[in-house]
Residue frames as qw, qx, qy, qz and C-alpha x, y, z in Angstrom:
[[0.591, -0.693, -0.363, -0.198, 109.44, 72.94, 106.73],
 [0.014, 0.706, -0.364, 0.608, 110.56, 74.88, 109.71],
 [0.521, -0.303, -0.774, 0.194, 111.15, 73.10, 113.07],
 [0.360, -0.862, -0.149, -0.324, 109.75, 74.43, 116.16],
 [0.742, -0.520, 0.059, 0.419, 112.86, 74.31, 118.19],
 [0.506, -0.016, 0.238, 0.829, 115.16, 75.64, 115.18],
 [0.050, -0.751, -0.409, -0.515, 112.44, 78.68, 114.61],
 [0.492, -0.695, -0.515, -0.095, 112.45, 79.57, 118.19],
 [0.763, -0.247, -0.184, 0.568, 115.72, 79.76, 118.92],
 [0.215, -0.915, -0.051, 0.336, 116.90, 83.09, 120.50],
 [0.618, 0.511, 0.210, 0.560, 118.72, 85.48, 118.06],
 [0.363, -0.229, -0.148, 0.891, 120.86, 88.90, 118.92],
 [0.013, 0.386, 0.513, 0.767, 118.14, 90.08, 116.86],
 [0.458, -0.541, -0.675, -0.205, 115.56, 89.52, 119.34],
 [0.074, 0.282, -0.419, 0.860, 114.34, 91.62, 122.33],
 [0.231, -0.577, -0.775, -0.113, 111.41, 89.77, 124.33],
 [0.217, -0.441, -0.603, 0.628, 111.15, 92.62, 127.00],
 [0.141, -0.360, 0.103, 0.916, 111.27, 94.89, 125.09],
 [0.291, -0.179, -0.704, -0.623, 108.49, 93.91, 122.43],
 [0.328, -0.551, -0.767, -0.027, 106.43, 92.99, 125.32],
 [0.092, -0.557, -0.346, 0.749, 106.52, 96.42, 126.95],
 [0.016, -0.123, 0.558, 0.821, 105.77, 97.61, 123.00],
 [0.319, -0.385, -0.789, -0.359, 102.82, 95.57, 122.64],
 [0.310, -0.493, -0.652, 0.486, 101.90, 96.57, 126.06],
 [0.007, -0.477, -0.137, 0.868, 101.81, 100.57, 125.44],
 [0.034, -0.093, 0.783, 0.614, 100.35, 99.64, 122.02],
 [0.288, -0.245, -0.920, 0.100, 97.60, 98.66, 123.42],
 [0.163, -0.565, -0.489, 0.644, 96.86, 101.25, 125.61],
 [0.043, 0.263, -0.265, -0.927, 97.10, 103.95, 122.58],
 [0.178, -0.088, -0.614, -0.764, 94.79, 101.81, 121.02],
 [0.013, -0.723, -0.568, 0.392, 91.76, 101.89, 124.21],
 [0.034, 0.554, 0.265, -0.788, 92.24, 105.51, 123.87],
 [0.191, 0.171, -0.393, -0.883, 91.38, 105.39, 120.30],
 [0.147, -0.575, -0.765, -0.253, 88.29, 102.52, 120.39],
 [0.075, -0.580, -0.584, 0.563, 86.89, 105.11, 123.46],
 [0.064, 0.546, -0.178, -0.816, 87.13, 107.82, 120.79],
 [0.060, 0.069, -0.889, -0.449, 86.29, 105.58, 117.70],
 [0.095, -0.679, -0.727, -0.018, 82.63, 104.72, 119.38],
 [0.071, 0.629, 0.183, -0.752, 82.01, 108.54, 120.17],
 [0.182, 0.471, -0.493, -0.709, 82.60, 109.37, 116.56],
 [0.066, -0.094, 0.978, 0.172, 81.24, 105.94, 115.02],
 [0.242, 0.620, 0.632, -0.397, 77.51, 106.58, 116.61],
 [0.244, 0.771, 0.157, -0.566, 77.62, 109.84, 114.12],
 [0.374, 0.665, -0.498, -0.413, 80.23, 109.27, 110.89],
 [0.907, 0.367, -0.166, -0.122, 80.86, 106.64, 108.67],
 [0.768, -0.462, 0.338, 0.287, 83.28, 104.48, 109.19],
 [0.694, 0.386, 0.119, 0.596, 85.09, 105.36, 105.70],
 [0.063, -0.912, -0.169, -0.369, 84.81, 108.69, 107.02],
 [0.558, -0.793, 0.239, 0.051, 86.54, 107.98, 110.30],
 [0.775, -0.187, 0.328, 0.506, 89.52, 106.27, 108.47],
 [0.410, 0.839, 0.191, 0.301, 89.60, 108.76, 106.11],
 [0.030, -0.942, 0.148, -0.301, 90.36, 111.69, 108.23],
 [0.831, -0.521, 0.195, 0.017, 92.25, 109.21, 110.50],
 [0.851, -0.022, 0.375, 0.366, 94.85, 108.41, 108.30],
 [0.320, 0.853, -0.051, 0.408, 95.04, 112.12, 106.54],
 [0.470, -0.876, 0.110, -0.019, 96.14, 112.85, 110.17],
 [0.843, -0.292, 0.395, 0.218, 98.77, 110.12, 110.35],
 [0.806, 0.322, 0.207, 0.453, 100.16, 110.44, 106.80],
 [0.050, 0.939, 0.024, 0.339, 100.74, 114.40, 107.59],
 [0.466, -0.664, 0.585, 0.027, 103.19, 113.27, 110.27],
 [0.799, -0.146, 0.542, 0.214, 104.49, 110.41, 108.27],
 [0.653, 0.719, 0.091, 0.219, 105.09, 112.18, 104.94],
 [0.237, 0.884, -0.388, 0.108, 108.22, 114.20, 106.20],
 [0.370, -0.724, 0.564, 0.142, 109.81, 111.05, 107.18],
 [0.815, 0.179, 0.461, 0.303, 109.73, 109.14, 104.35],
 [0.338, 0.915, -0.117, 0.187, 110.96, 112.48, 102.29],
 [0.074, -0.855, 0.499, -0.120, 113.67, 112.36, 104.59],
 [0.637, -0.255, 0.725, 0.054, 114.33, 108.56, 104.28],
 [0.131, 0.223, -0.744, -0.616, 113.53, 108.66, 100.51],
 [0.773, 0.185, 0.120, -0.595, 110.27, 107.80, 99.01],
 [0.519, 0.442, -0.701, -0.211, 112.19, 104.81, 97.19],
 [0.027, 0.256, -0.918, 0.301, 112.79, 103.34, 100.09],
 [0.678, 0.191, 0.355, -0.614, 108.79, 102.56, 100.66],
 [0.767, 0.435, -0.248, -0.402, 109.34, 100.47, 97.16],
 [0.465, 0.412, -0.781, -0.070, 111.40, 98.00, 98.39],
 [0.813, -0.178, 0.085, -0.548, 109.40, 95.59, 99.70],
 [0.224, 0.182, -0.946, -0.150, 110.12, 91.76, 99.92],
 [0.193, 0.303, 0.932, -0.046, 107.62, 89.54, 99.16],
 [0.231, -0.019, -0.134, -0.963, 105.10, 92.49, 97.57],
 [0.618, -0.286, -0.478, -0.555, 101.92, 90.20, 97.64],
 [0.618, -0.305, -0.675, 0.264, 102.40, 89.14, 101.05],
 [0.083, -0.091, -0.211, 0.970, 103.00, 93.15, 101.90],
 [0.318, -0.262, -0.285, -0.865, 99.65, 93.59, 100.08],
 [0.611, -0.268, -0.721, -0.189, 98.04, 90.98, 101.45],
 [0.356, -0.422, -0.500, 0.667, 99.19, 92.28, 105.43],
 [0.013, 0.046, -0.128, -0.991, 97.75, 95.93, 104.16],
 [0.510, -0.293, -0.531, -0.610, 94.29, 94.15, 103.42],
 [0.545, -0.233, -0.773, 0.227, 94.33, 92.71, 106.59],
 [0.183, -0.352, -0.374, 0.838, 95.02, 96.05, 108.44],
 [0.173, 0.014, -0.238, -0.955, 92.72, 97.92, 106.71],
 [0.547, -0.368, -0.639, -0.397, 89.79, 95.36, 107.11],
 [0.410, -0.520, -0.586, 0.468, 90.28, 94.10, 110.95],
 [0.194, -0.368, -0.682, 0.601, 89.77, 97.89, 111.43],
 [0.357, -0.097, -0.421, -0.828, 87.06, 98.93, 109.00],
 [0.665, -0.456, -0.494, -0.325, 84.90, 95.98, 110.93],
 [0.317, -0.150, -0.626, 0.696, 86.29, 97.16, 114.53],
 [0.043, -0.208, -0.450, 0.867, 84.43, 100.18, 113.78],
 [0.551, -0.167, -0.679, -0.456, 81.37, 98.78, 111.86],
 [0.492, 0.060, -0.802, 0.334, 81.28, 96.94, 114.88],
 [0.171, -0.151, -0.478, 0.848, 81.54, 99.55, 117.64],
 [0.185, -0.104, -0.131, -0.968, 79.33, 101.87, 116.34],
 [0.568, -0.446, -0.321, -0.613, 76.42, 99.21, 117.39],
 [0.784, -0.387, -0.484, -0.012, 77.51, 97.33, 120.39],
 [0.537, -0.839, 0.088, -0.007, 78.82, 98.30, 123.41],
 [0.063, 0.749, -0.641, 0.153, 82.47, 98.49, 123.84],
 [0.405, -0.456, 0.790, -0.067, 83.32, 95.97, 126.22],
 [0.851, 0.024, 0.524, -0.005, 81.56, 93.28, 124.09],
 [0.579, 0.765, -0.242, 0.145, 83.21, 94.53, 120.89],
 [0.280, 0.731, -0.622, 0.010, 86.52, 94.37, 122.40],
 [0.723, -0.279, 0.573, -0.266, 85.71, 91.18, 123.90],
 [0.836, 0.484, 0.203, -0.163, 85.20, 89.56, 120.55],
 [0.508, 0.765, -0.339, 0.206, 88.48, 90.97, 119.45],
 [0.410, -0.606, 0.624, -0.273, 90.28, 89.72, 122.47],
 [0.939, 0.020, 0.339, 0.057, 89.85, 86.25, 120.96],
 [0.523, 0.799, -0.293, -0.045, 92.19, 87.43, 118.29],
 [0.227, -0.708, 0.648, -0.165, 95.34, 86.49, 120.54],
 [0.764, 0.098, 0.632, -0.082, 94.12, 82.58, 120.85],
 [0.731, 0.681, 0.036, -0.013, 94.12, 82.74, 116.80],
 [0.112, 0.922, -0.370, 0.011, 97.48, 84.15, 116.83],
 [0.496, -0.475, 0.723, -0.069, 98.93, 81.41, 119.41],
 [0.798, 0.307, 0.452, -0.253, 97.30, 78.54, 117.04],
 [0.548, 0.826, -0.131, -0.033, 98.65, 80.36, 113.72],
 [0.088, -0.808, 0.579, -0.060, 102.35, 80.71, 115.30],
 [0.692, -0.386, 0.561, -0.240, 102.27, 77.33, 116.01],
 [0.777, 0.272, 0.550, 0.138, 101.40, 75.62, 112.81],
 [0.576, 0.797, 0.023, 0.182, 102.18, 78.29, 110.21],
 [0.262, -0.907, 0.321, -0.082, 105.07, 80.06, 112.31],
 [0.772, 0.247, -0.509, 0.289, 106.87, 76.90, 113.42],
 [0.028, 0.545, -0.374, 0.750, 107.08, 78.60, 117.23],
 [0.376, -0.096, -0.854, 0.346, 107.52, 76.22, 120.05],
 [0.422, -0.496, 0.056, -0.757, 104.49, 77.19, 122.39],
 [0.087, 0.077, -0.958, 0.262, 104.52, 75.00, 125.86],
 [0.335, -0.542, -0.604, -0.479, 101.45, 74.07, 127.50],
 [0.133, -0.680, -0.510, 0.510, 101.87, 76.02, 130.32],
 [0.073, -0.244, 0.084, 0.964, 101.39, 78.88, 127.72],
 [0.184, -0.244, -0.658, -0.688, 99.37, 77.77, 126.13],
 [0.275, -0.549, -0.697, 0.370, 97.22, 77.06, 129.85],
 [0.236, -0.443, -0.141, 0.853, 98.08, 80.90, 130.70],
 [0.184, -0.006, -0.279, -0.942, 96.47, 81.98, 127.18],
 [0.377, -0.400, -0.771, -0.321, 93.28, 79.86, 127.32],
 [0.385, -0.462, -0.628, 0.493, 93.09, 80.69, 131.25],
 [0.177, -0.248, 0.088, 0.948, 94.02, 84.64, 130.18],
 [0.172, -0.272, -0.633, -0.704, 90.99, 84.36, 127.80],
 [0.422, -0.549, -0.719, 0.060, 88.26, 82.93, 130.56],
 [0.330, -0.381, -0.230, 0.833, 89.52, 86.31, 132.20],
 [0.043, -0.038, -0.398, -0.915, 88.28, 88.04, 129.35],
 [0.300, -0.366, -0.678, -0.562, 85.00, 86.81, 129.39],
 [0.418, -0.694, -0.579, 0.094, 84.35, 88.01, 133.13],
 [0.256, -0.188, 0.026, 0.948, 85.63, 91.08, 132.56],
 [0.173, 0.127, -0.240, -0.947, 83.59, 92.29, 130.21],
 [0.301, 0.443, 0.730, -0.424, 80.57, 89.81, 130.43],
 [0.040, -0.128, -0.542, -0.829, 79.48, 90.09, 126.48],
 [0.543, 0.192, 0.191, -0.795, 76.04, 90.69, 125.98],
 [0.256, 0.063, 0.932, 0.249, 74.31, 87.51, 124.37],
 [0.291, 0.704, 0.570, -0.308, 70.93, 89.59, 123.65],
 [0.183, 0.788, -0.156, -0.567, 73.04, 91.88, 121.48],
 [0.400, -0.427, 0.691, 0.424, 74.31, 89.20, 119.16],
 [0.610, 0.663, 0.288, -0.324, 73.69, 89.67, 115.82],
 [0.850, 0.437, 0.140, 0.259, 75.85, 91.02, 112.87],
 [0.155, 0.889, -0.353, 0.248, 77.61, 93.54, 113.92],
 [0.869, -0.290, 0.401, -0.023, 78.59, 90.52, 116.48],
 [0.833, 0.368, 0.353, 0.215, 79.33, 88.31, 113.74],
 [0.337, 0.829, -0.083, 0.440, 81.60, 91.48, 111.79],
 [0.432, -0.727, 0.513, -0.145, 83.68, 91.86, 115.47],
 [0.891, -0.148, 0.409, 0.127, 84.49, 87.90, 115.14],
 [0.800, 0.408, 0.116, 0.425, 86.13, 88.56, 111.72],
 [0.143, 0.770, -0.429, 0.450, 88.01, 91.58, 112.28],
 [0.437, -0.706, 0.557, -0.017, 89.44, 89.79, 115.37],
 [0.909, 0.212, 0.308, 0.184, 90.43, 86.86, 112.79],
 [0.278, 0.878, -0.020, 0.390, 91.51, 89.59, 110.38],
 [0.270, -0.801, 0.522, -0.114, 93.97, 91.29, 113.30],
 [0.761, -0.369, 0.526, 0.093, 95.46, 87.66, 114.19],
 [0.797, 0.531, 0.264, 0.115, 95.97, 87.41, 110.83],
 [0.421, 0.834, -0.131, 0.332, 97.98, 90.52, 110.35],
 [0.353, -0.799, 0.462, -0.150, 100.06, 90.19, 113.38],
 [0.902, 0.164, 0.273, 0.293, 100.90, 86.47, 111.29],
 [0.770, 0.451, 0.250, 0.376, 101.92, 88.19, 108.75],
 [0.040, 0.963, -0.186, 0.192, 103.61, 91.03, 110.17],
 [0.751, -0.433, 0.498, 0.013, 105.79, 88.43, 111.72],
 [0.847, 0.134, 0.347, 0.379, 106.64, 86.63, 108.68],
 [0.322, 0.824, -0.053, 0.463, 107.54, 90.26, 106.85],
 [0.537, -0.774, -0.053, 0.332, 109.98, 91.15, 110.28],
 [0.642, 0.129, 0.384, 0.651, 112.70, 91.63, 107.43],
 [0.221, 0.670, 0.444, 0.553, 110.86, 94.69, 106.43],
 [0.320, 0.036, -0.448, 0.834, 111.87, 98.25, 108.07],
 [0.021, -0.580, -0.591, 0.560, 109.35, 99.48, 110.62],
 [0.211, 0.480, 0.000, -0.852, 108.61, 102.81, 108.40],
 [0.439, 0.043, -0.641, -0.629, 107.35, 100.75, 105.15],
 [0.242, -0.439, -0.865, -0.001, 105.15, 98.41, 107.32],
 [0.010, -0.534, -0.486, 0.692, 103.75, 101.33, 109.16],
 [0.100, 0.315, -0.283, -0.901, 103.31, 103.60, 105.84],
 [0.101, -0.006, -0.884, -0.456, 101.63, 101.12, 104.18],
 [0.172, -0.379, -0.909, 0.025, 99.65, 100.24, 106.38],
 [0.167, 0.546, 0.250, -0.782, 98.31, 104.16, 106.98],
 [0.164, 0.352, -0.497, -0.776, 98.45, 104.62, 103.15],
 [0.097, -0.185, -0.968, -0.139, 95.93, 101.70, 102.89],
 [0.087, 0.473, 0.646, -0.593, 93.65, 103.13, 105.27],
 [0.041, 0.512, -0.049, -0.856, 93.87, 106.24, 103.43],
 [0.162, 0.003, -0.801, -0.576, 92.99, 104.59, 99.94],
 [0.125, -0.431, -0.891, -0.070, 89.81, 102.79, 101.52],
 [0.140, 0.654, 0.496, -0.554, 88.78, 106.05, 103.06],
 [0.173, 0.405, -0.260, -0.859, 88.64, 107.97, 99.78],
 [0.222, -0.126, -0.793, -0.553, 86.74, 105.40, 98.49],
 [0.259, -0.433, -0.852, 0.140, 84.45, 104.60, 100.97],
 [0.049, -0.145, -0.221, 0.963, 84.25, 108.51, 102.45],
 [0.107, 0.096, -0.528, -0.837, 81.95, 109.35, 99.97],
 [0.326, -0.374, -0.851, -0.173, 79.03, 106.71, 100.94],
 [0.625, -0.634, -0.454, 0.024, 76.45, 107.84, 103.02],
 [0.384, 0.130, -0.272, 0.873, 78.89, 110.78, 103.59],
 [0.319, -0.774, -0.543, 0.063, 77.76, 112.74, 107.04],
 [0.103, 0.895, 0.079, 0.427, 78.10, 116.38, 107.96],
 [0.404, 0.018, -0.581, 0.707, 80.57, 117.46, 110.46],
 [0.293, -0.787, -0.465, -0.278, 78.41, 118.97, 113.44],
 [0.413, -0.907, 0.028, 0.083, 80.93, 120.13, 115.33],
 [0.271, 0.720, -0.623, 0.142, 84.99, 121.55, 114.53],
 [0.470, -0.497, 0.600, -0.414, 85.57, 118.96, 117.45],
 [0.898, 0.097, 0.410, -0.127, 85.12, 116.07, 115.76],
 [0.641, 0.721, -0.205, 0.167, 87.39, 117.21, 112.92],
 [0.130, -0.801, 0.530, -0.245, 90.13, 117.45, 115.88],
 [0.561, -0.336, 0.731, -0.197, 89.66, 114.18, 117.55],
 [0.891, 0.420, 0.169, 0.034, 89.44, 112.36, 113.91],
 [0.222, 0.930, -0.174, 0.236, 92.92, 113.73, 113.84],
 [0.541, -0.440, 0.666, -0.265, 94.06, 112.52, 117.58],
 [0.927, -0.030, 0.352, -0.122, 92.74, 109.42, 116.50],
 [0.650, 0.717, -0.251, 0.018, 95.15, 109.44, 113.40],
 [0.120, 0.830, -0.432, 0.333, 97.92, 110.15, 115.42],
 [0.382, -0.358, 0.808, -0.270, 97.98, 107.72, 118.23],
 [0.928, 0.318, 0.060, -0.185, 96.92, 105.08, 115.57],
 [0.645, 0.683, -0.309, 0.149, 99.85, 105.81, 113.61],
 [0.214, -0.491, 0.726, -0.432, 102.19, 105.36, 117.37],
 [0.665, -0.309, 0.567, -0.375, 100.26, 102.31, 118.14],
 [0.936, 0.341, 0.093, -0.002, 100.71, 100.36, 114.97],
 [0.468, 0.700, -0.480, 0.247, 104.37, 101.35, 114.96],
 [0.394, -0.447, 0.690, -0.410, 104.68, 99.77, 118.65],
 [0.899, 0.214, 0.183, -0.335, 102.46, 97.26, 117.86],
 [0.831, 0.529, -0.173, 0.003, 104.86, 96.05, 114.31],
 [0.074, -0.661, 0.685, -0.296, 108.04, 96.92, 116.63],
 [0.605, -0.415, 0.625, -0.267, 106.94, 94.41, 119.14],
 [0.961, 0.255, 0.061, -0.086, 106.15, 91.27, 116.25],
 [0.532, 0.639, -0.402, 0.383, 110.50, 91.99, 115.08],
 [0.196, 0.631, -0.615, 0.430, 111.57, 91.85, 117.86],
 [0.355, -0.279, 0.795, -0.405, 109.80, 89.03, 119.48],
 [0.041, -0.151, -0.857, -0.491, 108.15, 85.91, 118.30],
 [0.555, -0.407, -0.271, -0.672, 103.90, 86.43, 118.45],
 [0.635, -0.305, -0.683, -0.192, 103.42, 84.01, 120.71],
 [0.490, -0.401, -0.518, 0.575, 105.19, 85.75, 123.67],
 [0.115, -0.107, 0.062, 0.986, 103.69, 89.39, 122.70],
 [0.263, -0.281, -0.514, -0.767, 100.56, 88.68, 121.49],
 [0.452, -0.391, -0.802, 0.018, 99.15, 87.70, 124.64],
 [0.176, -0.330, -0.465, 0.802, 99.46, 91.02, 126.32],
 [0.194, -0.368, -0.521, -0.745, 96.88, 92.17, 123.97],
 [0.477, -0.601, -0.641, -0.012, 94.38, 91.21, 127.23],
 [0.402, -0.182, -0.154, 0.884, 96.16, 94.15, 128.71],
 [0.013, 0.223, 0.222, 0.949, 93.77, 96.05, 126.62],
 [0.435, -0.597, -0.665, 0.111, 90.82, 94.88, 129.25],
 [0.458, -0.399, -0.411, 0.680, 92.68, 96.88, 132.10],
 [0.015, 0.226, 0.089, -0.970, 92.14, 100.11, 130.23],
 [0.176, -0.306, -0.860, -0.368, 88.84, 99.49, 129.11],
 [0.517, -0.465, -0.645, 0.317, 87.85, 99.60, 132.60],
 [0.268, -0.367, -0.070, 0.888, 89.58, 102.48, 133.45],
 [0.007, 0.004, -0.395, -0.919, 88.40, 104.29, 130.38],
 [0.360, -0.513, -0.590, -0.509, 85.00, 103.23, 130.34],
 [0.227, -0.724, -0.471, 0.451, 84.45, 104.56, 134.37],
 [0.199, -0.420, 0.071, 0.882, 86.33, 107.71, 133.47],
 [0.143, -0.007, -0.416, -0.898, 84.46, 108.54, 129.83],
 [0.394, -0.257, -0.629, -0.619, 81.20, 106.72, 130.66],
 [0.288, -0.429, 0.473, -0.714, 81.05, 106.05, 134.23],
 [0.766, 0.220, -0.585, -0.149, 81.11, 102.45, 133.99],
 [0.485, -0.559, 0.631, -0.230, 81.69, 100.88, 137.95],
 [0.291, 0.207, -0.934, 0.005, 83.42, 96.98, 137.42],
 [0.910, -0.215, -0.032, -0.354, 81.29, 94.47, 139.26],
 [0.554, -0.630, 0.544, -0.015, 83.24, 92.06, 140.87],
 [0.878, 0.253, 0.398, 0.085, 83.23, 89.62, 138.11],
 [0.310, 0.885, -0.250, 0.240, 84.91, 92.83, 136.04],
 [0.420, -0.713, 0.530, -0.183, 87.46, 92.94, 139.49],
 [0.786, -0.186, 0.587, 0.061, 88.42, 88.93, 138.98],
 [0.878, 0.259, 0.333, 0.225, 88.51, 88.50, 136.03],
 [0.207, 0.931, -0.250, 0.168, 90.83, 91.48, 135.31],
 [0.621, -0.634, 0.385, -0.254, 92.78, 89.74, 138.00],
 [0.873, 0.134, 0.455, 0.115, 93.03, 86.62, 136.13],
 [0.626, 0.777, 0.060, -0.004, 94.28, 88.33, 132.94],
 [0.123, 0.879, -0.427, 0.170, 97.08, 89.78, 134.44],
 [0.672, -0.532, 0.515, -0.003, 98.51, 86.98, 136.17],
 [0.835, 0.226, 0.487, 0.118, 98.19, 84.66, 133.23],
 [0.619, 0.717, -0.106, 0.303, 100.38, 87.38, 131.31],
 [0.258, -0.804, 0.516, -0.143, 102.77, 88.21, 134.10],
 [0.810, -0.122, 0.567, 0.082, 103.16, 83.91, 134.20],
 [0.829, 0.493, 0.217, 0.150, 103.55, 83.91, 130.32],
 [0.068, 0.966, -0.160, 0.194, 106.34, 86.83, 130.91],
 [0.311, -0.661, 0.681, -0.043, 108.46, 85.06, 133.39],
 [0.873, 0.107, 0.475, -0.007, 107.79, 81.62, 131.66],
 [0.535, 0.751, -0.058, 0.382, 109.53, 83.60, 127.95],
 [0.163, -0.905, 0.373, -0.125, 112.14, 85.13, 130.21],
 [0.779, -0.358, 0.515, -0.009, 113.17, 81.32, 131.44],
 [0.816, 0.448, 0.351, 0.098, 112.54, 79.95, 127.83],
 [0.518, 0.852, -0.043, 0.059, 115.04, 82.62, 126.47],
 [0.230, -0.841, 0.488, -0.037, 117.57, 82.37, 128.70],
 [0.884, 0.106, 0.414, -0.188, 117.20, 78.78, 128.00],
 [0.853, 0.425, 0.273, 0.131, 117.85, 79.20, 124.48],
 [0.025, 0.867, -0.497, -0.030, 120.62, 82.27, 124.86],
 [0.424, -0.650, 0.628, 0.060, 122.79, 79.61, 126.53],
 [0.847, 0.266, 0.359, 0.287, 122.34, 76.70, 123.57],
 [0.560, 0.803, 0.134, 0.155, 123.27, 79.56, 121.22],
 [0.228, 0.827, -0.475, 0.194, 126.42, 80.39, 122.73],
 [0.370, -0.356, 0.844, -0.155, 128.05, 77.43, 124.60],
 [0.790, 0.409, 0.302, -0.343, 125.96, 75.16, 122.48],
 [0.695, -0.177, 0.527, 0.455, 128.12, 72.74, 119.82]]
């Protein structure tokens, strides 16, 4: 058993700002793909959309594993714990866009916005990562933000409901176990985890398989590929180089563009409740920011002046 003090402890390895500005643009790439994701979602299949989504991505990701050596993709440590983080990504967002495709955005990513609270819980007991309780205040508080932001719908809850709740289990899951794989270089967690996609969409494709109606949808199944394949590589950056518990909470970040995106592509106006509770989010990660800044410096100085 790991302690939570000897787990925590700051390592040359580590880079909190940096992971949290990671997780932070991560985020954002991935609004711009749910706003795309429900456009497309209403009309193709969701094996469809990971299909083409992940041809995109592996077309930019095939000439650098040629140039880093396809071998290198085979050395794995732990292989059933790699597979096992590959099922994870590949489910949490097979039911994101299951998901989307009937409920409204904001309460879809609401649902998934619990994902972070899982995470903090997981780190704690599986992780061994010291979590005070004014973080833990700041995520619970950071959460209540969520839910007057986006004001789910309770008339819409059903299964696709019920399918959002596990894929945000599913994510919290894989951002565990990307954490416990941090050993593993950034291009084999990222390959994989396209090359998964890519497997489920050739199988699935096929179901219930829907015409393209317009070249334009072949393009932006493409886009989406691309800034998938950037936001899971920011995303897996930020877990290595910081512990979950002080990264995963800017996930609520993905609220702020939400907002933004949903005036600008749907013409969505906030309500004030939207206006607070956005309000709330950010503080309660800006507080969890300078609270990890204290904590590290904290633990820099055991690690060097420290017997």
């Amino acid at each position: 058993m790991t302690t939570a003090s000897g787990s925590n402890t700051l390592t040359r390895s580590e880079n909190i700002p940096l992971g949290i500005g990671l997780m932070v643009l991560g985020m954002f790439l991935f609004s711009v793909n749910d706003v795309i994701g429900k456009w497309l979602a209403a009309t193709y299949t969701v094996g469809q959309i990971l299909l083409f989504r992940s041809l995109a991505a592996s077309v930019v990701l095939v000439p650098v594993v040629r140039r880093k050596g396809v071998a290198e993709l085979t050395r794995l440590p732990r292989p059933l714990l790699q597979a096992l983080r590959v099922f994870f990504a590949v489910a949490e967002t097979a039911c994101f866009y299951a998901a989307v495709a009937m409920l409204p955005l904001a309460d879809a990513i609401t649902y998934y916005l619990a994902g972070p609270i899982y995470v903090t819980v997981l780190a704690a007991f599986l992780l061994g990562e010291h979590v005070g309780w004014r973080r833990w205040a700041a995520v619970l508080i950071g959460f209540v933000g969520v839910v007057l932001a986006l004001q789910p719908s309770a008339s819409v809850f059903g299964w696709h409901a019920i399918i959002a709740l596990v894929g945000s289990f599913l994510y919290a899951l894989l951002m565990i176990t990307t954490r416990v794989l941090r050993g593993t270089p950034d291009l084999n967690l990222t390959a994989w985890q396209i090359f998964g996609g890519l497997l489920f969409g050739v199988l699935a494709a096929p179901i219930g398989w829907v015409p393209f109606v317009r070249v334009t949808d072949v393009l932006l199944l493409g886009f989406l590929g691309v800034v998938a394949l950037i936001a899971i590589y920011c995303v897996n950056r930020s877990l290595i180089l910081a512990p979950a518990s002080a990264v995963v909470p800017y996930q609520y970040t993905l609220i702020v563009w939400g907002v933004l995106f949903g005036y600008l592509a749907f013409g969505d106006v906030p309500d004030p409740l939207t206006v607070v509770g956005g309000i709330i989010i950010v503080g309660a990660g800006l507080f969890i920011f300078f609270r990890e800044q204290r904590v590290g410096r904290v633990h820099k100085e055991d690690v060097v002046t420290g017997p």
